[in-house]
C-alpha positions, -999 to 999 in steps of 0.1 A, spaced: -364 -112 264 -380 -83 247 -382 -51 264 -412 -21 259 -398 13 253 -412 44 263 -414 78 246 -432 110 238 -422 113 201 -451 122 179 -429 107 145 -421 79 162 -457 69 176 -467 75 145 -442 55 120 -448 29 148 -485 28 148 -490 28 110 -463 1 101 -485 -19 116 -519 -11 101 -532 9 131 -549 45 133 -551 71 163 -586 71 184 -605 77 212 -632 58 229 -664 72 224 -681 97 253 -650 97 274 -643 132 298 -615 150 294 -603 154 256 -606 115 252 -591 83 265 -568 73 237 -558 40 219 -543 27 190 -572 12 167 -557 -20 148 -592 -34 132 -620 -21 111 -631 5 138 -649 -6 169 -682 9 182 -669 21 211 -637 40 193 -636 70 174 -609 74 147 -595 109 151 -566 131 128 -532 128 143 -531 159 153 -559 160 176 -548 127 188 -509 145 195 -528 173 211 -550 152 237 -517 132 241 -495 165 250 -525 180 272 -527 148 293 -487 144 297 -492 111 283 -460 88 270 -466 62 246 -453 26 262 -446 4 230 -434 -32 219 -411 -37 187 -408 -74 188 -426 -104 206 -402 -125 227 -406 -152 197 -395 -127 172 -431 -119 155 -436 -79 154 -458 -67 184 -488 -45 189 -484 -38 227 -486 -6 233 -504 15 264 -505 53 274 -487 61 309 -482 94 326 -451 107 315 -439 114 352 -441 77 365 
């Protein structure tokens, strides 16, 4: 059984997000400095690629931690990955 890991480092969400293809964004019109997520495909209408480091700075301001996959329980390399409060 695979396991998601959580963390809040900016090289790490990174390496992870670009080794598989993906680019920091935002959904369009949201309050607050953004809701972010990770953007795998040519860009969605309702995202907004933005630069890392206004993604890292929307991320810090929110007290967000990055909840990620590194394998599929079959092996295959996962995507999953969702943005949690770093309290809980």
């Amino acid at each position: 059984m695979t396991t998601a890991r959580q963390t809040t480092d900016h090289e790490k969400i990174r390496k992870w997000t670009e080794a598989r293809g993906g680019r920091p964004a935002k959904v369009k019109g949201a309050s607050r400095g953004g809701v972010l997520r990770i953007d795998f495909r040519a860009p969605e209408e309702n995202l907004q690629e933005i630069s890392w480091d206004k993604f890292f700075e929307i991320f810090d301001s929110a007290k967000l931690a990055f909840l990620y996959q590194d394998k599929t329980e079959s092996g295959q390399e996962s995507r999953f990955n969702k943005f949690v409060d770093r309290e809980q």
